[in-house]
SETI-442988 format. One record per residue (C-alpha): residue number from 1; chain; residue in one letter; x, y, z. Coordinates in pm, whole numbers, plus 50000, padded with zeros to 5 digits. Each point is the difference from the previous one (the first is absolute). Layout:
<atoms>
<atom NUM; A; A; <X; Y; Z>>
...
</atoms>
This chain:
<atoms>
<atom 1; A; X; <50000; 50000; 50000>>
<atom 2; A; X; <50134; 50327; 49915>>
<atom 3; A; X; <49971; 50240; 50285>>
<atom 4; A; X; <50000; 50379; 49953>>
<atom 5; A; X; <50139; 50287; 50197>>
<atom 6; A; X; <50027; 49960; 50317>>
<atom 7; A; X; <49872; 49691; 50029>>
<atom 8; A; X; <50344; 49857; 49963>>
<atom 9; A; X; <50101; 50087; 50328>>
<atom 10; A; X; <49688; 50033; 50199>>
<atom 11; A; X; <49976; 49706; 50184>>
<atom 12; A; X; <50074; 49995; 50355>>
<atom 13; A; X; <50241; 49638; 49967>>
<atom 14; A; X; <50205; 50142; 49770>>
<atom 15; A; X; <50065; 50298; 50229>>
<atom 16; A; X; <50083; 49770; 50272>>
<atom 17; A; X; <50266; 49781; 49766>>
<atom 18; A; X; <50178; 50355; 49855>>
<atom 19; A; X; <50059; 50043; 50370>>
<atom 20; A; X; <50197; 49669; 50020>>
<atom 21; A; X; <50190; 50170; 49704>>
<atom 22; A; X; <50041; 50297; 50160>>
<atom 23; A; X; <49930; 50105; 50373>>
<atom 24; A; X; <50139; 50321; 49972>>
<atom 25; A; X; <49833; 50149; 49674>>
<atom 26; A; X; <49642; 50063; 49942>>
<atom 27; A; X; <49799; 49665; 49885>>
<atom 28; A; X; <49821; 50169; 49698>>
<atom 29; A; X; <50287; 50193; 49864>>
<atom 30; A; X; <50159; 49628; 50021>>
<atom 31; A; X; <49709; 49854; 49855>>
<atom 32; A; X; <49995; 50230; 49748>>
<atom 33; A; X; <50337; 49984; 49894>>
<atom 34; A; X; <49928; 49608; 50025>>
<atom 35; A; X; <49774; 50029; 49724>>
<atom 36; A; X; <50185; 50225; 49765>>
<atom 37; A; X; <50258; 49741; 50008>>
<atom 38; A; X; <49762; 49706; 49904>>
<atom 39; A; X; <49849; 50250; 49706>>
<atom 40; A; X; <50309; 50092; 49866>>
<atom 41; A; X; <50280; 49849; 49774>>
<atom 42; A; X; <50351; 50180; 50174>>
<atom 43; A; X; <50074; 50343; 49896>>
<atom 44; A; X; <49625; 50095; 49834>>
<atom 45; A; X; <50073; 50370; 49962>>
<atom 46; A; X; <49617; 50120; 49999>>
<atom 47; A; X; <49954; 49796; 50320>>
<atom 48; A; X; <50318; 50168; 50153>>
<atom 49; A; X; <49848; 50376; 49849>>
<atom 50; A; X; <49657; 49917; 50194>>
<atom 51; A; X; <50172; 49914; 50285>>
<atom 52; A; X; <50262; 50262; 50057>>
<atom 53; A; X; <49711; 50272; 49926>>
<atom 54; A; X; <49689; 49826; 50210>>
<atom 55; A; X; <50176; 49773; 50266>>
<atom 56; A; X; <49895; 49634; 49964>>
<atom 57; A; X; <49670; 49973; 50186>>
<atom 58; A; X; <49873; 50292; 49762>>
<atom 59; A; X; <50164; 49867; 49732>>
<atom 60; A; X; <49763; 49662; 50008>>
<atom 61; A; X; <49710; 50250; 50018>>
<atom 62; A; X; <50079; 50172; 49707>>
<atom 63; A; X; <50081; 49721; 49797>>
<atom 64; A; X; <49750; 49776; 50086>>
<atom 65; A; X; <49712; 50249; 50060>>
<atom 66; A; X; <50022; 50403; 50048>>
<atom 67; A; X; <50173; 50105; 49663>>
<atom 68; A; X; <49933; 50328; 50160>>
<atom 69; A; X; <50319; 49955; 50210>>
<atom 70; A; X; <50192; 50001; 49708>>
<atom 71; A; X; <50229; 50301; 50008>>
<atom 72; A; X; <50057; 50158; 49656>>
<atom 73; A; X; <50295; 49886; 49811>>
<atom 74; A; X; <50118; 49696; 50234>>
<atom 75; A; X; <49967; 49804; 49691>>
<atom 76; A; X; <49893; 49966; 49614>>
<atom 77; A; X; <49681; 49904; 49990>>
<atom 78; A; X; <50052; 49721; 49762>>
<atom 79; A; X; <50280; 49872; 50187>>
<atom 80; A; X; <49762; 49997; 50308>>
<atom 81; A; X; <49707; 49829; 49825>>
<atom 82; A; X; <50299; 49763; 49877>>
<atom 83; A; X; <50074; 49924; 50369>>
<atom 84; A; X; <49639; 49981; 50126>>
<atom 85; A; X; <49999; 49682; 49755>>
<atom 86; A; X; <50274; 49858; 50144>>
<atom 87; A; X; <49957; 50059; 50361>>
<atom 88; A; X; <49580; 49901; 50005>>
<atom 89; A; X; <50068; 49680; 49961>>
<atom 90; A; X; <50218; 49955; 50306>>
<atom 91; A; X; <49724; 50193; 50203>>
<atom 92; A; X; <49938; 49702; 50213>>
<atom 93; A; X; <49953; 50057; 50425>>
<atom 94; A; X; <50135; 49616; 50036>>
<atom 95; A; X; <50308; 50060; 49788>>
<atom 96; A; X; <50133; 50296; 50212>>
<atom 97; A; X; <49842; 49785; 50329>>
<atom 98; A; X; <50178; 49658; 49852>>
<atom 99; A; X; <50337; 50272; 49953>>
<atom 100; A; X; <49979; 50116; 50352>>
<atom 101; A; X; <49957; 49627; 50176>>
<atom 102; A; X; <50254; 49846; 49773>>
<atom 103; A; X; <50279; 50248; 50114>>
<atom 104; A; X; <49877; 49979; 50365>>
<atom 105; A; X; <50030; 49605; 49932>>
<atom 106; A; X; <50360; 50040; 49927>>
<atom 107; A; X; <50108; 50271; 50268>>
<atom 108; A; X; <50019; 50298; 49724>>
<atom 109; A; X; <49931; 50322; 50093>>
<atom 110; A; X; <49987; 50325; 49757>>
<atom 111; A; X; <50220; 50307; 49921>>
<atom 112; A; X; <49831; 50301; 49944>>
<atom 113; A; X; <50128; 50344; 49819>>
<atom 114; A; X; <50109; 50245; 50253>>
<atom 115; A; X; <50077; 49698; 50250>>
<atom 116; A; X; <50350; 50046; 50189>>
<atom 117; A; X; <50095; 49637; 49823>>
<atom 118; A; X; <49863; 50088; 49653>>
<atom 119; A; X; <50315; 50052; 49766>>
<atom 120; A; X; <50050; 50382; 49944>>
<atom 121; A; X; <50079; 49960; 49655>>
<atom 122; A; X; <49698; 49817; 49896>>
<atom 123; A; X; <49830; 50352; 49968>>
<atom 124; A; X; <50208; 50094; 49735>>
<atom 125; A; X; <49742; 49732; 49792>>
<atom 126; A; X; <49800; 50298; 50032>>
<atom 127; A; X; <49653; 49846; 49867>>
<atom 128; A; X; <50133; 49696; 49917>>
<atom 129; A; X; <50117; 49908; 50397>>
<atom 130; A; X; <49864; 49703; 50149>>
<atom 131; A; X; <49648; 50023; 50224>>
<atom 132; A; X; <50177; 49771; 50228>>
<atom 133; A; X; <50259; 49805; 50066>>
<atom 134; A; X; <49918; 49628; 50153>>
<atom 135; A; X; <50258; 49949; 50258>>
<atom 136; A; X; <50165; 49612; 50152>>
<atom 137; A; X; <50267; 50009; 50222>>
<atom 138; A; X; <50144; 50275; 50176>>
<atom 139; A; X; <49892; 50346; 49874>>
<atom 140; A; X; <50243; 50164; 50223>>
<atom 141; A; X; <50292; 49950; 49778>>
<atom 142; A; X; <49828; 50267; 49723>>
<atom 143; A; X; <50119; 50266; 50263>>
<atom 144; A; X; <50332; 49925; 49901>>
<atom 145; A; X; <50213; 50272; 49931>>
<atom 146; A; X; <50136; 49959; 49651>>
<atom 147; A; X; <49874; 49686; 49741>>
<atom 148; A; X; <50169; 49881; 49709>>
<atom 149; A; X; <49817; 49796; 49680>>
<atom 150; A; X; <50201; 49719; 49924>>
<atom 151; A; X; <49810; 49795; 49694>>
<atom 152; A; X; <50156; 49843; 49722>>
<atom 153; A; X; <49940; 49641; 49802>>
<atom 154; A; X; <49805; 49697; 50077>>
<atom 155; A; X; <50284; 49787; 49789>>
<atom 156; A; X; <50291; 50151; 50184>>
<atom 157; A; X; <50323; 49839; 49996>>
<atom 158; A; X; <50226; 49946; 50312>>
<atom 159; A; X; <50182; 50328; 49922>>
<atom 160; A; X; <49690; 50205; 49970>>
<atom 161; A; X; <49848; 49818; 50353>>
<atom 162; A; X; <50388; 50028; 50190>>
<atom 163; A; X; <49973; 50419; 49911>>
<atom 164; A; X; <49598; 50025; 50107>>
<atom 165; A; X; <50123; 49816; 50339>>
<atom 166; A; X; <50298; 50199; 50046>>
<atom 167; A; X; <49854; 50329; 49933>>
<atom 168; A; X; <49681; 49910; 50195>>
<atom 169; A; X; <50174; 49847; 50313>>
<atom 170; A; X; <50260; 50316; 50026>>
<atom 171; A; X; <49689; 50222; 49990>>
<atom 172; A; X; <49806; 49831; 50206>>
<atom 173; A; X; <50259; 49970; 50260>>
<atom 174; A; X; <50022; 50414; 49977>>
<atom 175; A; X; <49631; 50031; 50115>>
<atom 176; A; X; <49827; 50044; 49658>>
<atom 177; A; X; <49665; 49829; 49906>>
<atom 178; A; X; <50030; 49749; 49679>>
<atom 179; A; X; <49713; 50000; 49764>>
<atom 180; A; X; <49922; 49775; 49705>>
<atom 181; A; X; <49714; 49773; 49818>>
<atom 182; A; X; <50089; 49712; 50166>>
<atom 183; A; X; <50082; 49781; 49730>>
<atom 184; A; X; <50220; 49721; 49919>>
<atom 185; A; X; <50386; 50105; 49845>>
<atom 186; A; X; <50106; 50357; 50110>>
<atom 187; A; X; <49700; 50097; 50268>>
<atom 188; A; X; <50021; 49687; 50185>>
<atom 189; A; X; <50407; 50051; 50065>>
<atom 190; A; X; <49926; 50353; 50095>>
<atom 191; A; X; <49770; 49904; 50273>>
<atom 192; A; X; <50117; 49714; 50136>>
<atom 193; A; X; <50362; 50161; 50037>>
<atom 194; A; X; <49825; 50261; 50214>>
<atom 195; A; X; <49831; 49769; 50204>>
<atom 196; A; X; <50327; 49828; 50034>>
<atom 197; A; X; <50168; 50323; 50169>>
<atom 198; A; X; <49724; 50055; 50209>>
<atom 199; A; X; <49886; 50271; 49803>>
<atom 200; A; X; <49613; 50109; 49866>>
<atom 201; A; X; <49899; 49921; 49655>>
<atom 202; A; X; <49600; 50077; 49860>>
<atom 203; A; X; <49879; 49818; 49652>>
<atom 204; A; X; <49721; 50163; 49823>>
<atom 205; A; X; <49774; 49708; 49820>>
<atom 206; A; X; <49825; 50002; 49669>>
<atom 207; A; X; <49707; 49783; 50176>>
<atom 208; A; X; <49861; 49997; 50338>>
<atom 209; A; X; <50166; 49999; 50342>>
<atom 210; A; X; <49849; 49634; 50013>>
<atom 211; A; X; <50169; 49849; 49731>>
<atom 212; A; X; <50369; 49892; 49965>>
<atom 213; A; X; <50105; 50102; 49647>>
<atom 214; A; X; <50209; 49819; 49875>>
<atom 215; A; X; <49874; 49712; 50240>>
<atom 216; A; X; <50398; 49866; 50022>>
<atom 217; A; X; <50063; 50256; 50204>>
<atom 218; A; X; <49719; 49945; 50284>>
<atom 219; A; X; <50279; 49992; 50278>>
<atom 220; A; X; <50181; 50298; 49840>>
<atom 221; A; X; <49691; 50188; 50046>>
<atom 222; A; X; <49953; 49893; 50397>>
<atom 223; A; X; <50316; 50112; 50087>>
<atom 224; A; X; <49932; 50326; 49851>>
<atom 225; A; X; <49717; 50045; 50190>>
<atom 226; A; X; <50155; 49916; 50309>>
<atom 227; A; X; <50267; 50259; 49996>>
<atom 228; A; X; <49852; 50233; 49715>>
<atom 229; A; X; <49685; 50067; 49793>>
<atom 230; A; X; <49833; 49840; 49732>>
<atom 231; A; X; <49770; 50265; 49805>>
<atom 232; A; X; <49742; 50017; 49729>>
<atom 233; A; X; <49727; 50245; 49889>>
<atom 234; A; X; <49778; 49756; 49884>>
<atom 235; A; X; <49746; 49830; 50200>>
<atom 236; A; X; <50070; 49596; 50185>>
<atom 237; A; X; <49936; 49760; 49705>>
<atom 238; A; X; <50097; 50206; 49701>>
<atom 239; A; X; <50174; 49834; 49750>>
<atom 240; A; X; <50368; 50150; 49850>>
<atom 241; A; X; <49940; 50037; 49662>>
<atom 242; A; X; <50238; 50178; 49747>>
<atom 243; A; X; <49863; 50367; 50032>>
<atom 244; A; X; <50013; 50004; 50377>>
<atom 245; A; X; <50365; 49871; 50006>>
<atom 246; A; X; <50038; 50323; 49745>>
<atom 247; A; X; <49781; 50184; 50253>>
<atom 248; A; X; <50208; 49871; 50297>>
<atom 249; A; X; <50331; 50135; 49863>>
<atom 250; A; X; <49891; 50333; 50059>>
<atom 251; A; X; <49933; 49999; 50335>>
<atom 252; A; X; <50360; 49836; 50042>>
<atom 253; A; X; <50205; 50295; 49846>>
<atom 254; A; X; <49761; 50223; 50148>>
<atom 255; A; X; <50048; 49858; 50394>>
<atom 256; A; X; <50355; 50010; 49982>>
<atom 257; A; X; <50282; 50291; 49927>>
<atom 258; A; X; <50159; 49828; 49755>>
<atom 259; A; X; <49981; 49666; 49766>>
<atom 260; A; X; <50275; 49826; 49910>>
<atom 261; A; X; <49980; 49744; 49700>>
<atom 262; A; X; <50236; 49689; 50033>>
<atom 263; A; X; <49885; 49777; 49798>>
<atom 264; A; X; <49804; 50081; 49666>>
<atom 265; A; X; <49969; 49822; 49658>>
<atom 266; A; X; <49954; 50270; 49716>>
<atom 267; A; X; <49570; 49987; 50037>>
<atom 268; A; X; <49978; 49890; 50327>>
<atom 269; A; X; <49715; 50085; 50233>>
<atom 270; A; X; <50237; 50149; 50240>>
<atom 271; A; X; <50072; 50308; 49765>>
<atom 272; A; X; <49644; 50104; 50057>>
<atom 273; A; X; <50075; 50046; 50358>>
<atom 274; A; X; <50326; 50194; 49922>>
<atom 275; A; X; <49769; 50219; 49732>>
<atom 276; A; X; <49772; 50071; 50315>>
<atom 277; A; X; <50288; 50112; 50170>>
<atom 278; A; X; <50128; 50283; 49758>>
<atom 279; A; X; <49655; 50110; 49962>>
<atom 280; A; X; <49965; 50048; 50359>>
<atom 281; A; X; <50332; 50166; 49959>>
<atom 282; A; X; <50141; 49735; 50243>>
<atom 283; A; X; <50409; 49956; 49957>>
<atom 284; A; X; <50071; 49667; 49793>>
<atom 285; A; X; <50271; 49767; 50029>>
<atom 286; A; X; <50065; 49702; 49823>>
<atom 287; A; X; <50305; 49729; 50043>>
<atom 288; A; X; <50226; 49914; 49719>>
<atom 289; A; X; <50058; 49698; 49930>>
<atom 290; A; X; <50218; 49736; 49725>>
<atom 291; A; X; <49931; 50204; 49611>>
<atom 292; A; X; <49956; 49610; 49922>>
<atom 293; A; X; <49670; 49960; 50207>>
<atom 294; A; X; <49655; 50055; 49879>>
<atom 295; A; X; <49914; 49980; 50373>>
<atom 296; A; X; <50147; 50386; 50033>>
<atom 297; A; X; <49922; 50127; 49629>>
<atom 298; A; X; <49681; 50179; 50204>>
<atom 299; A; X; <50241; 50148; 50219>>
<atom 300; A; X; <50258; 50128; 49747>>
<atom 301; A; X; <49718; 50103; 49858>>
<atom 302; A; X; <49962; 50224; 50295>>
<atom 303; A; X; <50304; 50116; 50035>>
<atom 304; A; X; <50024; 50128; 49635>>
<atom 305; A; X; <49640; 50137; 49905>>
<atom 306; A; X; <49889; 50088; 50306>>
<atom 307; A; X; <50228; 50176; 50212>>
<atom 308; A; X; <50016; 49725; 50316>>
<atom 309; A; X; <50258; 50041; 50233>>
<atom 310; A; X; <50271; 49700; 49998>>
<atom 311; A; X; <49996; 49778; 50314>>
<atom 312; A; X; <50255; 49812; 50097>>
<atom 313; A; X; <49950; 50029; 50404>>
<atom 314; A; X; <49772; 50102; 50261>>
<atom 315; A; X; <50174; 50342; 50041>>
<atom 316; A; X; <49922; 50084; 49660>>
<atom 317; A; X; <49649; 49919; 50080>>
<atom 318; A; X; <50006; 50197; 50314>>
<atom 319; A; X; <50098; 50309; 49750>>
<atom 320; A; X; <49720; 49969; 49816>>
<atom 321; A; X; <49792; 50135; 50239>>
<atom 322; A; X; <50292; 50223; 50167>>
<atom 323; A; X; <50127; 49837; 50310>>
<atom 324; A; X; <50390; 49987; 50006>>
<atom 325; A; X; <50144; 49685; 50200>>
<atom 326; A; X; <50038; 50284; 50314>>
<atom 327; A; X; <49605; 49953; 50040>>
<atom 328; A; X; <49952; 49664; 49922>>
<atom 329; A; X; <49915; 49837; 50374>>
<atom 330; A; X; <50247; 49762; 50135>>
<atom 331; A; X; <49981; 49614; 49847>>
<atom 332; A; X; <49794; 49738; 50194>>
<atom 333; A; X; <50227; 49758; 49852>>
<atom 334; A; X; <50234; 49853; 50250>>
<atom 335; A; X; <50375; 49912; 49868>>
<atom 336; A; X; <50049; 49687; 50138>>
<atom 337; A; X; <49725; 49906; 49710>>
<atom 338; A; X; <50279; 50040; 49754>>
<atom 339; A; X; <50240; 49785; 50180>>
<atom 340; A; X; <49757; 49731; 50031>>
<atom 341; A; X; <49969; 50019; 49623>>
<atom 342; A; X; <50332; 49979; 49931>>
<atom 343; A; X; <50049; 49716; 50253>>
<atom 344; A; X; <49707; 49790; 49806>>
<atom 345; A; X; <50179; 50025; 49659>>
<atom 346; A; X; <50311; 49822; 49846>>
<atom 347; A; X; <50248; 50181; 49776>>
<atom 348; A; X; <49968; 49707; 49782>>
<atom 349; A; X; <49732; 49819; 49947>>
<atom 350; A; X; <49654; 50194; 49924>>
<atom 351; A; X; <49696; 49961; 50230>>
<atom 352; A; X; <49657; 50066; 49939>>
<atom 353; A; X; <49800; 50301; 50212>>
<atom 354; A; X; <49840; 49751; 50190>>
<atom 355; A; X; <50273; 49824; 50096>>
<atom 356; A; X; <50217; 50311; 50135>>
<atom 357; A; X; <49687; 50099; 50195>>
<atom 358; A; X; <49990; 49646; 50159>>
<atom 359; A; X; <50345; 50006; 50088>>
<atom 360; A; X; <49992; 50338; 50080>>
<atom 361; A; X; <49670; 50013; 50256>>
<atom 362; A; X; <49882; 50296; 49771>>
<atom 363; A; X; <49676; 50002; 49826>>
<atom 364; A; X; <49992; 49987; 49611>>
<atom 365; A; X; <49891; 50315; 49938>>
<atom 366; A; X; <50304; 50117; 50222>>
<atom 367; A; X; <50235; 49806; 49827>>
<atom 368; A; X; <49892; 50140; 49647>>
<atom 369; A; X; <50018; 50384; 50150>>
<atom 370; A; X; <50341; 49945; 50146>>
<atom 371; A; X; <50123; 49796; 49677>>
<atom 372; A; X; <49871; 50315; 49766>>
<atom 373; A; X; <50166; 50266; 50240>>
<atom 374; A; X; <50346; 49804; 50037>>
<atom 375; A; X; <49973; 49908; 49608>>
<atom 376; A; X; <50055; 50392; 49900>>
<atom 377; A; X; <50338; 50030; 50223>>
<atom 378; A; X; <50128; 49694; 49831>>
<atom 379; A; X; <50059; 49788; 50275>>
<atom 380; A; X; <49772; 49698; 49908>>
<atom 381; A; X; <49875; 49842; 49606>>
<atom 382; A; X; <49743; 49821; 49853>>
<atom 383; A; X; <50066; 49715; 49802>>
<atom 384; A; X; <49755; 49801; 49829>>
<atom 385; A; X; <49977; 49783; 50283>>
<atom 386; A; X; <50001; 50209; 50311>>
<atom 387; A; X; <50160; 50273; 50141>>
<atom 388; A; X; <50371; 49994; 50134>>
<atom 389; A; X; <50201; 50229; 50198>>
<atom 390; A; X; <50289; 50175; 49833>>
<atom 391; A; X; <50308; 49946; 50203>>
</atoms>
């Protein structure tokens, strides 16, 4: 049944679950915005103009009722008869209900605009910011000082994973909040080398807080939300399709103060993200990598065409947004770490990650951070068959 107006929110239950979502907020404004994310594809313009100009309680009553409301100019009004199709449809009091109990079900909560946790630079999205945000995990980390995007290929190589841990566990370790889609190849090494330093790490979903995509990395995805965030602005149950994983990207380079690339074929995905990023006028960076692999022709790419900054550490991340190394807060990582690394590995015969972090008593995300930060001073290889130390 397709409800109308207010009727969408006017129900006394659904009141009572947005205050599971959110004690501290006002149930219909959460309700609303509830509902404008179960109408909406991510980053509907004319549903962004109608809500920055009305609010979103008045928003529903203009668009599903009083046309009245409708302040001259918010949008075209073929555009907005264009959206009235799409959104009528979706006009359903269970939906927004079924939205609200399924997060509940899970222990979401939501992220509103003009919350302390809701990313500053999201409102440079302008109409085209998220309602909400759907949040799993611990929200706290968003008040993290500085955050860095680090996003690159799903086919990485070993090189390409190595750099995203390196440059992801040194950051980390300095206090700054990792972001990325949380996908296999480049995202996954970035956050699991910040969990392995003890540091935060948030992954923004093309789907629903609900649903592990892709499903390999299930346990990836709890430990993120036991020491970080797991975020999506589309409703429990929504499926990742193509144009939300294009629509996702945005809010990644938009969260952060600065993307780095490390991995990129010449069309990858992961260029759209870095496109976000210089729209949003968001410093760039993008790591070089062998002329000989098609795995880094996106970054090259970069680098030439598009003015990225060349990364080849942390520090020059760090510049990106301005901090020198005089700023950058003391490293969490102790140095007796090292030594155990060093211990674990032979000078001549290769071992596998997993079997320096057994010998080690390091976890293998540690292992990989420490073996990508080591790697750049020379003082240990990769072979073919493992990693050795360099005498």
């Amino acid at each position: 049944m397709i409800a109308t107006g207010m009727e969408l929110i006017d129900d006394a239950e659904m009141r009572s679950t947005a205050r599971l979502l959110r004690t501290d907020a006002d149930p219909t404004e959460v309700a609303a915005r509830v509902a404008w994310s179960v109408l909406v594809e991510p980053g509907d313009g004319v549903a962004g103009a109608l809500l920055q100009s009305l609010g979103a309680v008045e928003a529903l009553r203009c668009a599903f009722g009083d046309m009245s409301l409708m302040p001259p100019g918010v949008a075209p009004p073929r555009a907005l008869a264009e959206a009235l199709d799409r959104w009528r449809p979706r006009a359903s009091t269970r939906a927004v209900r079924d939205a609200m109990r399924s997060a509940h079900s899970v222990g979401a909560r939501v992220l509103l605009p003009g919350d302390a946790l809701w990313p500053d630079g999201l409102g440079d999205l302008d109409v085209h910011q998220p309602v909400l945000l759907w949040a799993r995990g611990d929200a706290d980390v968003l008040a993290a000082g500085t955050a860095a995007a680090i996003v690159g290929a799903r086919a990485a190589t070993g090189y390409g994973e190595n750099v995203a841990a390196e440059l992801s566990g040194d950051l980390a370790s300095g206090g700054t909040l990792i972001v990325s889609g949380g996908a296999y190849g480049i995202d996954g090494a970035a956050h699991r080398a910040a969990l392995g330093v003890g540091g935060a790490t948030a992954a923004f979903l093309a789907g629903g807080v609900d649903r592990a995509y892709p499903i390999g990395h299930q346990q990836l995805f709890d430990r993120i939300r036991q020491s970080g965030v797991v975020l999506s602005e589309v409703p429990c149950g929504s499926a990742p399709t193509k144009w939300r994983f294009l629509a996702r990207n945005r809010l990644i380079a938009a969260a952060t103060l600065a993307t780095v690339v490390v991995e990129a074929g010449w069309r990858s995905g992961t260029l759209n993200t870095a496109g976000h990023a210089s729209s949003l006028a968001r410093p760039l960076g993008a790591v070089p990598g062998p002329i000989t692999s098609a795995a880094s022709a996106g970054c090259h790419r970069l680098l030439r065409e598009y003015d990225a900054v060349c990364i080849t550490s942390a520090r020059d991340v760090r510049e990106l947004w301005g901090e020198s190394d005089a700023t950058v807060a003391p490293s969490a990582t102790p140095d007796h770490d090292r030594t155990r690394l060093f211990d674990a590995m032979s000078t001549r015969s290769a071992r596998e990650t997993a079997d320096i972090a057994r010998r080690s008593g390091l976890s293998v995300e540690r292992v990989r951070s420490l073996l990508g930060l080591v790697a750049l001073d020379g003082l240990v290889a990769q072979r073919d068959d493992g990693w050795v130390r360099i005498e």
